[in-house]
DOVOLUM-34311 format. One record per residue (C-alpha): x, y, z. Coordinates in pm, whole numbers, plus 50000, padded with zeros to 5 digits. Layout:
BEGIN
XYZ...
END
This chain:
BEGIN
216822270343387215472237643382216702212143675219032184343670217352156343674214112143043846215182140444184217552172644227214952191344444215702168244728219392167744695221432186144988224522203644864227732220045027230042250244870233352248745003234872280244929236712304645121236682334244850232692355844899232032359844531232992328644387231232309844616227992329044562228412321344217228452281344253225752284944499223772301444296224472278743994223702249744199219652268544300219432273043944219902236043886217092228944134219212216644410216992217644731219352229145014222962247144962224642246245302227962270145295231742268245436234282289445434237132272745594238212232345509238172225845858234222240845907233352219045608235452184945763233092190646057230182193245852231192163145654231812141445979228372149146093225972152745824225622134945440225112150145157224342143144794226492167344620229882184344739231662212944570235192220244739237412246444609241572236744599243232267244778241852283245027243712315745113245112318745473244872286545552246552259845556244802230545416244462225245058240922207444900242832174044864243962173145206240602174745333239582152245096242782124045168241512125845543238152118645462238632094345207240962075345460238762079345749236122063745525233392097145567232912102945207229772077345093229692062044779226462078244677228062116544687228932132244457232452148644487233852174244312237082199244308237472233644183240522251644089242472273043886244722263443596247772266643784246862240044036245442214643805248162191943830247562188844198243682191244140244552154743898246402139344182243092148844382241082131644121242792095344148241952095844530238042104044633236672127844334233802121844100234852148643881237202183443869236252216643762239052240843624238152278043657237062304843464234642275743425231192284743328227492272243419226562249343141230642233043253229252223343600225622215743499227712190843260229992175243514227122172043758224662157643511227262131043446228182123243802224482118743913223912093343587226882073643722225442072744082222032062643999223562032943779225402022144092222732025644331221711996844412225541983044419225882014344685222622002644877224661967444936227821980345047226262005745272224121973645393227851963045453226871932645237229941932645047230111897944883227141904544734228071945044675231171929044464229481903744247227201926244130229561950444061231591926843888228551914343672228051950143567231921960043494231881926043256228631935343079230561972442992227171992343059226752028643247229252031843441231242001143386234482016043506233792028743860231801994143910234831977643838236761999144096234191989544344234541957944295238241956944284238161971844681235901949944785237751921944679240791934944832238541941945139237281907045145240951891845138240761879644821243341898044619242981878644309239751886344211240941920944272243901918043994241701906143754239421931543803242161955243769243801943443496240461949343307240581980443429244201986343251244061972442953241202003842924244162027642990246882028243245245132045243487247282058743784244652044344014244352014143862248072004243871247822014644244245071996144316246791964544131249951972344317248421970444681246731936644525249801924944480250841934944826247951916744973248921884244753252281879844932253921889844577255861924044752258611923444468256081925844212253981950244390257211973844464258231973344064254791986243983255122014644208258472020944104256892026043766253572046843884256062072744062258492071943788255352088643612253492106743883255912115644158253332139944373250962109144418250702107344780248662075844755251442059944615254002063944847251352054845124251352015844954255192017644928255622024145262253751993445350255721976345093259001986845258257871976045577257221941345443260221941145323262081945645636263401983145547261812004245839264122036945752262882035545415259192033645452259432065345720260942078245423258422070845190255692082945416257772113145505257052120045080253332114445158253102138245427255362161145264252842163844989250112166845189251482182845534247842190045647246782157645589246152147445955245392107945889249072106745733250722128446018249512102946240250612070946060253992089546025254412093746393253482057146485256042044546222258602071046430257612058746776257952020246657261092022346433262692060346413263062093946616260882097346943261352136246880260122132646529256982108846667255972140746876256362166546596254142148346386251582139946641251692171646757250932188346448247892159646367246292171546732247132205146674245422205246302242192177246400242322164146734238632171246794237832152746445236972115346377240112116746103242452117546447243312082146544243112083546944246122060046940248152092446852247472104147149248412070647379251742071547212251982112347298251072102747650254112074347632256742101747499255722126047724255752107048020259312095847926260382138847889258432135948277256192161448106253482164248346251582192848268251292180847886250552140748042247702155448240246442177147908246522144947683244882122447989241932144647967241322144747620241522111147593238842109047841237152136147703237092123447346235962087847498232752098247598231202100647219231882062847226232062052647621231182011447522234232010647314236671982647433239441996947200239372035747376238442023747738241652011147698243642036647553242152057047840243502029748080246942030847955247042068247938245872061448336248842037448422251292065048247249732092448467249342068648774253052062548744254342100048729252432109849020254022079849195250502059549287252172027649237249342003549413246982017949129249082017748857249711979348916246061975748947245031991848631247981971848467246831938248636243241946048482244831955948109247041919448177244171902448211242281910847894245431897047715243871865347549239771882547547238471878847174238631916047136242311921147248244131937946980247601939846816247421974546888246591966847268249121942247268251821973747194250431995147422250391971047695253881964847596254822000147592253822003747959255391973048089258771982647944257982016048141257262002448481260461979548448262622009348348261452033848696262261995648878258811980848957259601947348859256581922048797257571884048878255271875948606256601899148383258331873148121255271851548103252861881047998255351892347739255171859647602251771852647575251281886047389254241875547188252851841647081249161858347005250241886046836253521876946628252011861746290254821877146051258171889546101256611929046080254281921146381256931909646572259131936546509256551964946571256151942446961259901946846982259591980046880257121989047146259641978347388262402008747281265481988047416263901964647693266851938747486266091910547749262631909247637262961918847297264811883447282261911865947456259421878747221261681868146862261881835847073257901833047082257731844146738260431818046689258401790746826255041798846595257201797946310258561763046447255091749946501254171759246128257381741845975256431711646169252841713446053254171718745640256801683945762253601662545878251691671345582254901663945308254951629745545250981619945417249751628345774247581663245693245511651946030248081651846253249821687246109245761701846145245211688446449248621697546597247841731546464244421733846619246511731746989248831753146912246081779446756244121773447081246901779947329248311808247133245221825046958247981832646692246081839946341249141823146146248491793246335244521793046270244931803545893247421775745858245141749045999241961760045747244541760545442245761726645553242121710745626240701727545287243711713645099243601679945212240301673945354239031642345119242181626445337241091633745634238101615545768236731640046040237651673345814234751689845793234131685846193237661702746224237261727745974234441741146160236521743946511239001761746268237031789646128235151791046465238371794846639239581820946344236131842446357236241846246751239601852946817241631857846465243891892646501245981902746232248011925346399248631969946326245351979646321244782013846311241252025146312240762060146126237352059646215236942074146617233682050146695233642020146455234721995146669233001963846457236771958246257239751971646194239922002545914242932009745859246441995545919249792016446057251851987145801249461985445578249152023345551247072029545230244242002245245
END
């Protein structure tokens, strides 16, 4: 039979299938095609390994596998959301009739195409053919987001959405996440709506909902989700955004119960497990933070979809049970798992707050106040995270509850407070960290308090004709603080009303120089183990 296309010899294949026969049968399709190398897995957690450590052109994964646990889209949610399935492959599910519903859901999230079985040869020579066309269109917007050139990756992919060529419709996806990974959500709408007025495409009205989400416009966003689950209840994706949503909103209960849907859906899914027990240990049941982290260790803890901070908040719930035995296990996993990426900032410090916990239960005091004087002192360093920021408060709270009182303890809290409280969610998830520490709970809504104070004021000068003064007395406040509100506020102001202001240009620059070094937007939540260069994925914002 003759071969794909041109270049099929030196594509690399995988066949994930856990049935003999059938997978015999797409392998030997896919030879017959003239695809160079087939590599085989039986299990979804052999091919998630396989996946995390090797690329490949074209990937056929079968829906059920029997006796086991984890369906097709399960694997393929984690790696979607752990961002380890490239543009340039070429993804596609298999299964039978009576799963295609589930197989659809599949479809919106990471696949190129879907396969229902009996299927026969000329079927998935078809589907293939068609995928690879779409690719090769896109392949030089793929080169420039892989370049992570993504301005450029999303004007081109704009220009070739508008011009309705190949593959117009996946070009405008691209460019739709791009522009919502760029911050600039309403480029992304517009892009979307494009998209829509093609067909109401479940994605599509996700994608423009989570637009909408990063526009400030919740309400909106939370009607058109409303309306995408009214029609497709099982989409997992969806609930992920409304949890967020919820969250903005101020209804923590409701957006564990919204992710609680997600991971009901998709109880396998270990990315979602673990974004359901952070939103547990910050807002709900401590017992319910464990089950769920539990079962994301016990289902991928060796994997790059496993968020190490999982296992800093085990180490903080099992050194409240005085668990030892399971403290000890966790401390040297951590420590373990930190050696595929030992010049990471973000997991030397996980592994030095999992220390202080340990440090404290076997009662070495003088060097679990040294290790906490070191974390302290990080507290204002350019890469010092929100994230860090609730660990750090996490173990504080600790120390003061076994009566090892800092002096110093207020002012640290409120320095963290002041950096790291840029919306009303942020400083809730700090409070959170503290788990009924009430004195300094109040001390950090008073910081948070203060930033929203010193923003008021700046909005004041600027209604009284004085933008300088407002910038200005935002650029000392921003300094002090490093709070991101703060240093967005002063650009906004300074871009708004610069021809006013004599010397804008000179304090623009300290602005956005101030805002690249030190600008923290608070809940990140890397999915990815070893990309430290920015934040992936957010525990608030938990479907980006």
């Amino acid at each position: 039979m003759r071969p794909l296309d041109t270049d099929i010899e030196k594509a690399v294949a995988l066949v994930v299938d856990g049935n003999d026969s059938s997978r015999s049968v797409l392998v030997a399709m896919l030879r017959d095609a003239g695809v160079g190398t087939v590599v085989q897995a039986t299990r979804a957690q052999e091919a998630r390994k396989l996946l995390e450590h090797r690329r490949f052109d074209i990937v056929l994964c079968e829906f059920h596998f029997d006796h086991e646990q984890m369906s097709g889209q399960e694997l393929m949610d984690d790696l979607r959301q752990a961002a380890l399935l490239p543009l340039r492959t070429v993804v596609m599910m298999i299964s039978s009739e009576a799963d295609y519903g589930h197989v659809a859901e599949a479809a919106e999230a990471a696949l190129d195409a879907y396969l229902i079985k009996p299927h026969t040869e000329a079927a998935l020579r078809d589907r293939l053919v068609q995928a690879r066309e779409r690719k090769r269109a896109l392949a030089d917007v793929i080169a420039l987001v892989e370049a992570e050139r993504f301005e450029a990756a999303a004007e081109l992919a704009r220009q070739r959405s508008e011009a309705h060529g190949p593959a117009w419709l996946p070009a405008a996806r691209i460019a739709a996440e791009l522009y919502l990974r760029l911050g600039r959500p309403a480029d992304a709408v517009q892009m979307l709506e494009t998209i829509l007025r093609a067909g109401a495409l479940p994605w599509a009205r996700l994608g423009l909902a989570r637009a909408h989400v990063e526009a400030g416009a919740v309400f909106q966003a939370r009607r058109t989700l409303e309306s995408l689950l009214g029609d497709h209840p099982g989409y997992a994706d969806a609930y992920d955004v409304m949890g967020r949503v919820l969250l903005d909103e101020g209804k923590p209960a409701q957006a564990i119960e919204a992710l609680g849907r997600a991971t009901a859906l998709t109880p396998n899914c270990v990315g979602r497990r673990v974004k359901l027990g952070l939103l547990h240990f910050y807002y709900g049941d401590p017992r319910e933070t464990l089950v769920h982290l539990d079962a994301a260790a016990r289902l991928g803890l060796n994997s790059r979809v496993f968020d190490l901070q999982g296992l800093v908040l085990q180490a903080a719930l099992q050194f409240d049970r005085q668990d030892r035995r399971a403290l000890a296990l966790t401390a040297h996993s951590m420590t373990r798992l930190r050696a595929n990426a030992p010049q990471s900032p973000r997991l030397r410090r996980f592994e030095a707050t999992i220390g202080i916990l340990v440090a404290l239960m076997e009662r070495r005091v003088p060097a679990a106040i040294a290790s906490l004087r070191a974390l302290l002192a990080e507290g204002m360093a350019p890469d010092f995270e929100f994230e860090a920021a609730c660990n750090l408060l996490m173990v504080l709270s600790r120390i003061d509850r076994v009566e090892l009182h800092l002096a110093d303890l207020h002012d640290h809290v409120v320095q963290l407070a002041e950096r790291f409280a840029v919306s009303h969610t942020t400083c809730e998830l700090l409070c959170g960290a503290l788990r009924g520490n009430f004195a300094v709970v109040e001390r950090i809504r008073a910081a948070y308090a203060g930033i929203g104070a010193a923003s008021a004021q700046a909005v004041s000068l600027t209604l009284e004709r004085r933008p300088r003064d407002a910038a200005v007395a935002l650029l000392a406040q921003a300094r002090r603080t490093l709070n991101a509100k703060l240093m967005d506020l002063a650009v906004h102001t300074l871009q708004r009303h610069g021809p006013a202001i004599a010397d804008a240009a000179t304090l623009l620059a300290e602005a956005r120089d101030l805002q690249q070094r030190n600008a923290s937007y608070g809940t990140q939540v890397r999915m990815a183990r070893v990309d430290d260069a920015r934040s992936m994925v957010a525990a608030a914002k938990v479907a980006t």
